[in-house]
C-alpha positions in Angstrom: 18.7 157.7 -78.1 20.2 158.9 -81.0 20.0 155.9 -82.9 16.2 155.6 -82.3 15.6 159.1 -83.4 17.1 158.9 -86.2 14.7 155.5 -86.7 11.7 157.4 -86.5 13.1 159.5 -88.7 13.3 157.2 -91.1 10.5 155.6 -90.3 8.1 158.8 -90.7 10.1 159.2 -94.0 8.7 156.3 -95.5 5.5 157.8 -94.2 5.4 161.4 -95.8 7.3 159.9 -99.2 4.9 156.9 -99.3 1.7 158.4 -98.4 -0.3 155.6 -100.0 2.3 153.0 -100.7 3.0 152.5 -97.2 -0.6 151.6 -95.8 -1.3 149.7 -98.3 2.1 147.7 -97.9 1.1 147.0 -94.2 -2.5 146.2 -95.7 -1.2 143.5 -98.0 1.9 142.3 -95.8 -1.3 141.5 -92.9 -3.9 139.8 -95.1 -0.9 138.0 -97.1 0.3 136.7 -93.6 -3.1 136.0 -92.9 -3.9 134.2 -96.3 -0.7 131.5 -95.2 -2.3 130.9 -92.0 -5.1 130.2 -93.6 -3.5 127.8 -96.2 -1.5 126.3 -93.3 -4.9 125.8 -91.3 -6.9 124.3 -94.3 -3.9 122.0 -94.8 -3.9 120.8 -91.3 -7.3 120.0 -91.5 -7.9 118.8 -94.9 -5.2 116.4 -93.7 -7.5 115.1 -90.4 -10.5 115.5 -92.2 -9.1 112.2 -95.2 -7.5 110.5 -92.5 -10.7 110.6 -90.3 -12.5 110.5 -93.9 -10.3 107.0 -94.5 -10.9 106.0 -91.3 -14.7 105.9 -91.5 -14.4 104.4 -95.1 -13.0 101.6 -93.9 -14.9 101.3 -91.0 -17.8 101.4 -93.6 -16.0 98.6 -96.0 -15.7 96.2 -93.0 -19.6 96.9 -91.8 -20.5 95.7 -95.5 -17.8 93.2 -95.5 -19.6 91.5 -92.1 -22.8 92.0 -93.7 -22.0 89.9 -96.8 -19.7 87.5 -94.7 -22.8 86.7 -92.1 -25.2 86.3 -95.3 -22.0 83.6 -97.1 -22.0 81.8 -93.1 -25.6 81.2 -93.4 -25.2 79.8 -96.8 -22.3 77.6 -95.9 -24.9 76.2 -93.5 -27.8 75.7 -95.6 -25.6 73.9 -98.3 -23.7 71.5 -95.8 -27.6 70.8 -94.5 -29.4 70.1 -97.9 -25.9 68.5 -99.2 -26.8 65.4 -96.5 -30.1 64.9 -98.0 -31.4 63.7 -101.9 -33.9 65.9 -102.2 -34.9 69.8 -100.4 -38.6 69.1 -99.1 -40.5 72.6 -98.0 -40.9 71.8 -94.3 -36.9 71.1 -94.5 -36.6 74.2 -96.0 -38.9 76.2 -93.7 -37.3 74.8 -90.3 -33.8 76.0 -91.9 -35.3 79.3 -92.0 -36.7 79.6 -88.8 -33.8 78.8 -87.6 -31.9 81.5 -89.1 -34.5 84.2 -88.1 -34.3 85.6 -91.4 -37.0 88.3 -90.1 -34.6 89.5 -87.1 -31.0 89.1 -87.7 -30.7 88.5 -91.6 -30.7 92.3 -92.4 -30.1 93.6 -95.5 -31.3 90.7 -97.6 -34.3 89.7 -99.4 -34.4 86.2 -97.5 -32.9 82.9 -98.1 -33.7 80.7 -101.4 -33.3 77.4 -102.7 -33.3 77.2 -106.3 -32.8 73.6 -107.7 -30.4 72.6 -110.8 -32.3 71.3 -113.1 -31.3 69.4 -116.6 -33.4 70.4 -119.4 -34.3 66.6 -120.0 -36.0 66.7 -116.4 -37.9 69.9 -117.0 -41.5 68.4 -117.5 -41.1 66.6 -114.6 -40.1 68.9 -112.1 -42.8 71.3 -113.3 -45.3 69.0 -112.3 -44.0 68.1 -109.5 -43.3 72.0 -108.8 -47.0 72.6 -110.1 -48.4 70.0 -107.6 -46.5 71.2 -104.4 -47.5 74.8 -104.8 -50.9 73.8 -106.4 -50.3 76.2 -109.1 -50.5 76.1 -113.0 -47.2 78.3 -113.0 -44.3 76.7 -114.6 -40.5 78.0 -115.0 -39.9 81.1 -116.9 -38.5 82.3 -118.8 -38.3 79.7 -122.0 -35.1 79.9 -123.0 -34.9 79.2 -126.5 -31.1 78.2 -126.5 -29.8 75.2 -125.1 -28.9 75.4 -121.8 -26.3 73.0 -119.4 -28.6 73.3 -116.3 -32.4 75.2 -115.4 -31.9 76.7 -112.4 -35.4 77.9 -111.0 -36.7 79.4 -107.9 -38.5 76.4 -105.4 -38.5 78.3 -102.6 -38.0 81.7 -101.2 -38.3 83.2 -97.7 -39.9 85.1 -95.9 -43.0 84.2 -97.8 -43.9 87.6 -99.0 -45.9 89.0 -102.1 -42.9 90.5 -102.9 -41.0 87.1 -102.7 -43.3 85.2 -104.5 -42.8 86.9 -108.0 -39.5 85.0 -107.9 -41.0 81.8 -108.0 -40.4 80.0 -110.9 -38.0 81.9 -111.8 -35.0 80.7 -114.1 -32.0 82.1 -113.1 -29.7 80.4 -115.2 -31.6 81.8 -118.1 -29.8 85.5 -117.5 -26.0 85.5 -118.1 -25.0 87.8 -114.5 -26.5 85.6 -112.9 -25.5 82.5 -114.5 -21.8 83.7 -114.6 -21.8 84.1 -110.3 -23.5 80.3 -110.8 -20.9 78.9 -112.8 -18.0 80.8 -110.6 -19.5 79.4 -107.7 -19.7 75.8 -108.9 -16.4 75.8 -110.0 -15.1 77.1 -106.6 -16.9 75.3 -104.4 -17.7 78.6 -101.9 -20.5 82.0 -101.8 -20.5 84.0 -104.5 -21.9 87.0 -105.2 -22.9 88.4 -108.4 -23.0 91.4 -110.4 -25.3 94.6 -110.5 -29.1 93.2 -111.3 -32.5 94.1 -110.5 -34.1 91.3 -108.8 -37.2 89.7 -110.2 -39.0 90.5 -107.3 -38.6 94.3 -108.0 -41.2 94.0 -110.4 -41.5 97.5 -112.2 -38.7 99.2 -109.8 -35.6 99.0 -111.3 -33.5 99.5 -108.2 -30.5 97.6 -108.7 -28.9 94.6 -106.6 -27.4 91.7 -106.9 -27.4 87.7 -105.1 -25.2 85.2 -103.5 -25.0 81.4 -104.3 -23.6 78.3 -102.9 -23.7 75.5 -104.5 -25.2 72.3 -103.0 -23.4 69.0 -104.2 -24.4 65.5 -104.0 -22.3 62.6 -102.9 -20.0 63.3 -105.6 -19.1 66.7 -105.1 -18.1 67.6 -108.0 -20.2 69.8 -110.6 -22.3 67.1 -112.2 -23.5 66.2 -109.1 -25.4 69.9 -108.7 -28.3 69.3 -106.7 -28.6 73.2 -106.6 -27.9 76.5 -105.3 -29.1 78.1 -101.7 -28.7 82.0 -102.4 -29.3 84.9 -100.8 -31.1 87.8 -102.8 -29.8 91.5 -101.9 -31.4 95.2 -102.7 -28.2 96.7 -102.7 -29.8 100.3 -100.8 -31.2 98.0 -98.3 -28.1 96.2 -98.2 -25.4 99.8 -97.6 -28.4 101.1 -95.3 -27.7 98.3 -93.4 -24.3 98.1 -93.2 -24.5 102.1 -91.6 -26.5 100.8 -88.8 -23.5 99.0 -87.6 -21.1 102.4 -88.7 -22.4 106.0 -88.5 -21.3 108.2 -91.6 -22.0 111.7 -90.4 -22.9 113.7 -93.1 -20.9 112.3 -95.5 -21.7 110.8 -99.0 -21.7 107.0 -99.6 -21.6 105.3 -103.0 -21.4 101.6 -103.6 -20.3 100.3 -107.1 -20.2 97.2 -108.8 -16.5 96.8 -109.8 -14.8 100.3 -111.2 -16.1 103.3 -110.7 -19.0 104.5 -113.0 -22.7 105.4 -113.3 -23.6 102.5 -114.9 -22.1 100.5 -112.2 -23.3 102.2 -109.2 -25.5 99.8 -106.1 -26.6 102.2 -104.0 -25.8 105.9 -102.4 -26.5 107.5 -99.6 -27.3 110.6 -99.5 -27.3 111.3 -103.8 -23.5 113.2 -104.6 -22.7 115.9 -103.5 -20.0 116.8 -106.2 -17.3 118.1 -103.3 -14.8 116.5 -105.2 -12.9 115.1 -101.8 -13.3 111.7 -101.8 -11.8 108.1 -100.6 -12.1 105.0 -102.3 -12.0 101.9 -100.2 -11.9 97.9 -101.8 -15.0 96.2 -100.7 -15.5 92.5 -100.7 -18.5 91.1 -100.7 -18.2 87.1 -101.4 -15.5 86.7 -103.7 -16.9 89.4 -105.7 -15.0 93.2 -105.8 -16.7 96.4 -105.1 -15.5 99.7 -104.7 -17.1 102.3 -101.6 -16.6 105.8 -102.3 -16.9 108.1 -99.6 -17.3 111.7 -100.0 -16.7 114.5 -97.6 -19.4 116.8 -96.8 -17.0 119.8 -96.1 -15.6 119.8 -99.6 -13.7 123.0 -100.8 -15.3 125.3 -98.2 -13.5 126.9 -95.4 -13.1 125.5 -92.0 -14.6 127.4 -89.0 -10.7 128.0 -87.7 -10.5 129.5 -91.1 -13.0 131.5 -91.5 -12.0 132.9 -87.9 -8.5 133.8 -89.1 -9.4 135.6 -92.0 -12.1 137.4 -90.8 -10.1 138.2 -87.5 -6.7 138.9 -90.0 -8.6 141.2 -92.7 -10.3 143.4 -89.8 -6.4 143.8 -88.0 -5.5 144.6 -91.6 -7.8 147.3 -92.1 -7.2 148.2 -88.6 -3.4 148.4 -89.1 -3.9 150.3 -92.5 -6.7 153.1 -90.8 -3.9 153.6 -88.5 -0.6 153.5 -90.9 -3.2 156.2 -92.9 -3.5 158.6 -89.8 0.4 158.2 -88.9 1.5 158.8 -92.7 -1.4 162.1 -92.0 0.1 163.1 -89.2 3.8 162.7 -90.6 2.8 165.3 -93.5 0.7 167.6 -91.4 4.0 167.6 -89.2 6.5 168.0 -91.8 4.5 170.7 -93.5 4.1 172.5 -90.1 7.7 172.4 -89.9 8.7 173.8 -93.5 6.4 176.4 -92.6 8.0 177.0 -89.6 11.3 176.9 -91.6 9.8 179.1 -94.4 8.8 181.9 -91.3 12.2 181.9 -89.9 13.5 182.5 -93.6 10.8 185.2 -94.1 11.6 186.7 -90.7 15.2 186.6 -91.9 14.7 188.4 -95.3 12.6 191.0 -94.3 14.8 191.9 -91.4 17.4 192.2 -94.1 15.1 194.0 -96.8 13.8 196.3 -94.0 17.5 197.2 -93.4 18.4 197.5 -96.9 15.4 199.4 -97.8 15.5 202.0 -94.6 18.8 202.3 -95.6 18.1 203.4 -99.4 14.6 205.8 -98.0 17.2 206.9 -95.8 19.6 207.9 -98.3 17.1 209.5 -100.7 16.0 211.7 -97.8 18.9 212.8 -97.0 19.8 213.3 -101.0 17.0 215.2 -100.9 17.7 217.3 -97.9 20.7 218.0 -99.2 19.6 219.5 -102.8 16.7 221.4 -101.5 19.1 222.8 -98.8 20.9 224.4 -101.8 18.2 225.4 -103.9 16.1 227.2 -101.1 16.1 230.6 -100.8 14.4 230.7 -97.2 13.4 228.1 -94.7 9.5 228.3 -95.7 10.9 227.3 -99.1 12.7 224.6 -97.8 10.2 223.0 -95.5 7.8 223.3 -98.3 10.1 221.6 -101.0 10.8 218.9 -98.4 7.5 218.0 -97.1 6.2 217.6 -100.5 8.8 215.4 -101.4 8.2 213.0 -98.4 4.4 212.9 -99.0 5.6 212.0 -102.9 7.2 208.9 -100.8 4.7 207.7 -98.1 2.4 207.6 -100.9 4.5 205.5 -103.1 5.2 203.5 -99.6 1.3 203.1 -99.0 1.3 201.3 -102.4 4.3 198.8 -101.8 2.7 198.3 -98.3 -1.0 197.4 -99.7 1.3 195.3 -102.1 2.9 193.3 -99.2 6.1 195.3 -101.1 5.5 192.7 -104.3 5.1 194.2 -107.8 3.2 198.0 -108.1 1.6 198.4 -110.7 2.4 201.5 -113.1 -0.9 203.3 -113.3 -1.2 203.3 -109.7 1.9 204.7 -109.1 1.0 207.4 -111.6 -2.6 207.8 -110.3 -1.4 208.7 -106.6 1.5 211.1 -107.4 -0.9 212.6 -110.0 -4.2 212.7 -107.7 -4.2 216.3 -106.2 -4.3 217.8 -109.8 -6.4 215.1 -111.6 -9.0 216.3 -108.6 -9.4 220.1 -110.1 -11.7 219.9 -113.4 -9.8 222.8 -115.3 -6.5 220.5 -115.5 -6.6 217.9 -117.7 -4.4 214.6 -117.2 -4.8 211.7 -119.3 -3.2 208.2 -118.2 -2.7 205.2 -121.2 -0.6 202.5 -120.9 -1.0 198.9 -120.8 -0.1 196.8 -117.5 3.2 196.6 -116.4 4.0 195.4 -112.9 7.2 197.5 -111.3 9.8 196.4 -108.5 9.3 198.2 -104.9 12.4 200.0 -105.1 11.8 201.0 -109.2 8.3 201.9 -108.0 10.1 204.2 -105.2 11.8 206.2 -107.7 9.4 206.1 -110.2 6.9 207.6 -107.9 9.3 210.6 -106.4 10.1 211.1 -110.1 6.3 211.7 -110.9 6.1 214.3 -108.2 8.7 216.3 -109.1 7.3 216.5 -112.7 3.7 217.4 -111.1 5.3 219.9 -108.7 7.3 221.9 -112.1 4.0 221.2 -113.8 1.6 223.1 -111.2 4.1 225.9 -110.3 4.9 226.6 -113.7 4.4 224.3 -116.0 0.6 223.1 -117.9 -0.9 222.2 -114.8 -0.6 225.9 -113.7 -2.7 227.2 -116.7 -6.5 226.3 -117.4 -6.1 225.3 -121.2 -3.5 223.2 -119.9 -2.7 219.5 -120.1 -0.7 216.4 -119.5 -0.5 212.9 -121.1 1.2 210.4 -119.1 1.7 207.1 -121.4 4.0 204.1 -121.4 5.0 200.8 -123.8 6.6 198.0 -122.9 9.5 197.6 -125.1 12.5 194.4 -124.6 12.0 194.2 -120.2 11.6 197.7 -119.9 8.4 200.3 -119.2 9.3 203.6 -121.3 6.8 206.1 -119.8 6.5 208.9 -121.3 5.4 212.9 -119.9 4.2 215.7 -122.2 2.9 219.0 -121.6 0.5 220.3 -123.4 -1.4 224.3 -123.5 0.9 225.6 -120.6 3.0 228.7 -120.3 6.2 228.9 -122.6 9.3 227.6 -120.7 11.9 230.0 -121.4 15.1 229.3 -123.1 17.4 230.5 -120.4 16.3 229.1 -117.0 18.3 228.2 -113.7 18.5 224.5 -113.3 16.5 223.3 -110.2 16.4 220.7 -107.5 14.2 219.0 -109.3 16.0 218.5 -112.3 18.8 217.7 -110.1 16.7 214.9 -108.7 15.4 213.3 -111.6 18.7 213.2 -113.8 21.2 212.0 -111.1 18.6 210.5 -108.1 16.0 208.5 -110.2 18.0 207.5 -113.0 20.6 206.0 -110.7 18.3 204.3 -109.4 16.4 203.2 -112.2 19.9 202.0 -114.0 19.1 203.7 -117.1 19.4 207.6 -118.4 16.7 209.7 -118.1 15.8 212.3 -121.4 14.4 215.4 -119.8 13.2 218.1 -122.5 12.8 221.5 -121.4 11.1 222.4 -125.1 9.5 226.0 -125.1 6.1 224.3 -125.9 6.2 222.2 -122.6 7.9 219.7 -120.9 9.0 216.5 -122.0 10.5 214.1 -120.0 10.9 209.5 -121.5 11.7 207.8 -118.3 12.8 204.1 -118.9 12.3 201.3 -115.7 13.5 198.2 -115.8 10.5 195.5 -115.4 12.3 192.6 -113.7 11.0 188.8 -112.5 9.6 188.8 -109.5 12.0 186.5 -108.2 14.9 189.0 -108.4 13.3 190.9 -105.5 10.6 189.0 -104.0 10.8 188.4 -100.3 8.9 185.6 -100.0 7.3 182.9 -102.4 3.4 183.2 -102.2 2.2 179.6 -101.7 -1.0 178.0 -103.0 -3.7 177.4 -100.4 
């Protein structure tokens, strides 16, 4: 028990000497704690969300990979077909088609065409042979103006389509991308696809795509025996969009490109970037040709919903925490100040018990030191009771002030002003007061005060308050600590030369200037009374009883 007091101790401590420190510690420690849950949480997931992100690229990858593999299978077909006969007739053609049921299960390409290899030497004829099949007076285009090994052009193209048919005549040996995928796939004898295009039959639309060939060989088998290529022509949007058919890509970015990744190499996209940053890159190929997909996650740099939770859930605990730590470290202070109030009453209790005791003591003594002198000096008991009760008035008055002073520093010209108030009260007595402010000790203002009334008691019995031209001045300076006040007489009846030395002079010489530490000059001079009385002013602290604390 001991041990866990002096824990909260120690703990409430920290509180009151860390007032702000300490909530705000808590504050932090929480939302730091919270922040690597966070980080641990967004690492967990980022870490599902590219696995199930690689995942679905290559599930994508193989969907396009199947798309392009069916599209080379039919080709394969159609070459091993028209490679058994000398020449590709239309009906031949058309029942090749229908077989393939381009319209239903060839998705994602423009059709199926045959496009024969023509030698430049045999150009005139197979216009007009081309010209008399289709009953047109369309001939190849375009003209190429430089030599060329072969002219490729477009004979036929399905599905028969408006769209189709501005490929007709086409020479596709005449533009080098295509002409390089013709020349790769001659040499190796299998599909090949070729680089980014726009087809012909895209007319204004610049939408990019590309084509596959297989060659078609004659007896020989070799490249001079080229009767020609069947190909497939591909948009390359239509040709991603159908690929996700077969795979779904959630809400996920898709890009297709040509080889390496750039802008000028891109196919197709679905939906246009989303610039998260957080993407996969998965190979893609498409009949002997490389491409790249590029998958992009829709989440990106935000915050998962586990996230999100934490740290809203972690910042309000925080706050929570530090409301709380706020009220304790409160508390703690309200608590410790109670106590060194507490402490600072039993200390007060304890001084004024002893000041009481001391000061009693001292009243008590300067009673009975007056007792005693006015015992001797009285001539008859009405004398004596007279002498003494004026005398104790001269000190409940002087107590009054102390007590309205909480028995802290008196002020000088109030001490003078009460022993001095029954005379100042009669108009024919004059009694100036002049000094400037000078704050006394209790016990300095004590004797200060019983000194004052034994000089107005002389004064009214026989001194200038006892005559009506007469006057007093009562003035003081503070000179090095100490209050010199000074008392004149002025305009009162002539003090004699002999005179019997009385109680009060008794009183102020032996009484007061004991207690005030310092002599006392007292100047029966035949044209009144002059008496320099010299208090100490001291720091509060040397008798204070108690420190008065700011509210």
């Amino acid at each position: 028990m001991q041990r866990a007091g002096q824990s909260e101790d120690k703990a409430r401590g920290w509180l009151v000497n860390f007032p702000r420190a300490v909530p705000l510690a808590i504050f932090a420690l929480v939302v730091s704690m919270t922040a690597m849950s966070v980080v641990m949480i967004e690492q967990g997931d980022h870490r599902r969300s590219r696995a199930k992100l690689q995942e679905n690229a290559q599930a994508i990858a193989s969907a396009l990979e199947r798309r392009g593999n069916t599209s080379a299978a039919y080709l394969r077909a159609g070459a091993a077909l028209f490679a058994t006969v000398d020449d590709v007739p239309a009906p031949l053609f058309q029942r090749f088609v229908d077989e393939l049921k381009v319209d239903t299960e060839f998705r994602g390409a423009e059709g199926v065409g045959w496009a024969v290899a023509v030698k430049p030497k045999e150009l005139a004829a197979y216009e007009q042979k081309f010209q008399s099949a289709l009953g047109t007076d369309e001939g190849v285009f375009p003209k190429s103006a430089k030599p060329q090994q072969w002219i490729v052009p477009v004979t036929f193209l399905q599905p028969d389509t408006g769209r189709n048919r501005r490929a007709i005549g086409y020479d596709m040996y005449s533009e080098p991308v295509r002409r390089a995928a013709m020349v790769a796939a001659t040499l190796e004898g299998r599909p090949t696809a070729s680089g980014r295009i726009v087809l012909v039959q895209e007319g204004d639309n610049s939408a990019p795509g590309f084509l596959i060939y297989m060659p078609v060989f004659g007896a020989g088998g070799t490249s001079r025996d080229l009767k020609g290529f069947i190909y497939s022509p591909f948009n390359a949007q239509q040709f991603l969009d159908s690929a996700l058919l077969l795979e779904s890509r959630g809400l996920n970015g898709i890009r297709l490109y040509d080889g390496r990744i750039a802008r000028e190499n891109l196919l197709a996209e679905a939906p246009p970037a989303m610039n998260t940053g957080d993407t996969i890159v998965e190979p893609v190929m498409i009949a002997n040709r490389s491409m790249l997909l590029e998958i992009e996650s829709a989440r990106g740099n935000s915050l998962s919903d586990l996230s999100m939770a934490t740290l809203i859930f972690g910042l309000l605990v925080a706050s929570l925490l530090m409301i709380v730590a706020r009220l304790l470290t409160k508390q703690a202070i309200e608590d410790r100040a109670t106590l060194n109030w507490l402490r600072e009453q039993n200390s007060i209790r304890d001084t004024l018990t002893r000041e009481l005791n001391h000061r009693v003591k001292n009243t008590l003594a300067n009673v009975l030191s007056i007792i005693a002198l006015t015992r001797r000096r009285a001539q008859s008991l009405d004398e004596f009771a007279e002498g003494i009760g004026g005398r104790i008035r001269a000190l409940s008055a002087t107590h009054d002030l102390l007590t309205n002073s909480e028995w802290g520093t008196t002020p000088i010209c109030e001490v003078v002003k009460v022993e001095l108030a029954p005379y100042t009260q009669d108009h024919e007595a004059t009694v100036t007061v002049e000094g400037p402010a000078v704050e006394l000790a209790p016990n300095d203002a004590l004797s200060l005060g019983l000194a004052l009334h034994e000089l107005a008691t002389n004064a009214a019995k026989y001194g200038a308050l006892s005559a009506t031209e007469g006057r007093v001045s009562v003035n003081w300076t503070l000179e090095n600590g100490h209050a010199r006040l000074t008392w004149q007489e002025f305009g009162g009846p002539g003090v004699p030369h002999e005179r019997k030395r009385g109680f009060g002079t008794d009183l102020i010489e032996k009484i007061v200037a004991h207690e005030l530490r310092n002599p006392v000059e007292l100047d029966f001079a035949p044209d009144g009374v002059r008496c320099i009385i010299t208090v100490p002013v001291r720091p509060c602290r040397d008798f204070a009883m108690r420190s008065k604390t700011k509210s």
